[in-house]
N, C-alpha and C positions, 0 to 999 in steps of 0.2 A: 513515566506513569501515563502520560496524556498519549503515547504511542500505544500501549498495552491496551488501552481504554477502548482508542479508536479502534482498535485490531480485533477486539473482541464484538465491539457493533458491527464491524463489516462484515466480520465473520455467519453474526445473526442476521444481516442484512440480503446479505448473499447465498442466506441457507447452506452455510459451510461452505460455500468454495475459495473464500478469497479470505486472508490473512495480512498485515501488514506488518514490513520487516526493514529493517534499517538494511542499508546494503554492505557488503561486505570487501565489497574493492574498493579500493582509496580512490579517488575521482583528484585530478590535478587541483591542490588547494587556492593556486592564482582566480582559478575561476567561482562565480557563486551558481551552485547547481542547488540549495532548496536543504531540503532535510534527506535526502538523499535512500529512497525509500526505495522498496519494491514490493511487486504483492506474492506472496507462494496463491498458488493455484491451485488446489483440491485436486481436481478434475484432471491435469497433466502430471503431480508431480512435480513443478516444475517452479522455479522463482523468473520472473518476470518484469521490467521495466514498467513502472507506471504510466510511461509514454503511451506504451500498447492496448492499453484500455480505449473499450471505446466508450460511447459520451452517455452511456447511462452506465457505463462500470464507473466512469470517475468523477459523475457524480456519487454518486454511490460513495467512493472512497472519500469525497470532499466531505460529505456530509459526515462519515464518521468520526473525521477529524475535527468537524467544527462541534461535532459534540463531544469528543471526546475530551 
């Protein structure tokens, strides 16, 4: 619920370009990588590493997460 939340403010927040999505390849479980997210990208088409954002995309994402 709190991912759909967020996903739909970043969504408004970014004027549609950017969405947030759980990821879809299993990540080795020994290690801790976070909630394991990525953002689809409007604009390319394309899912994308939250790494790749730069520092007002992710804040951007932060903030929708802390409200969502």
């Amino acid at each position: 619920d709190i991912l759909v939340s967020a996903s739909q403010r970043l969504n408004m927040m970014s004027r549609g370009r950017y969405t947030l999505q759980r990821s879809l390849q299993r990540s080795d479980r020994r290690k801790s990588f976070g909630l394991d997210l990525e953002i689809f990208d409007a604009y390319t088409g394309n899912q994308r590493n939250v790494s790749t954002l730069s520092g007002g995309e992710s804040f951007l994402a932060a903030l929708s997460l802390a409200l969502g």
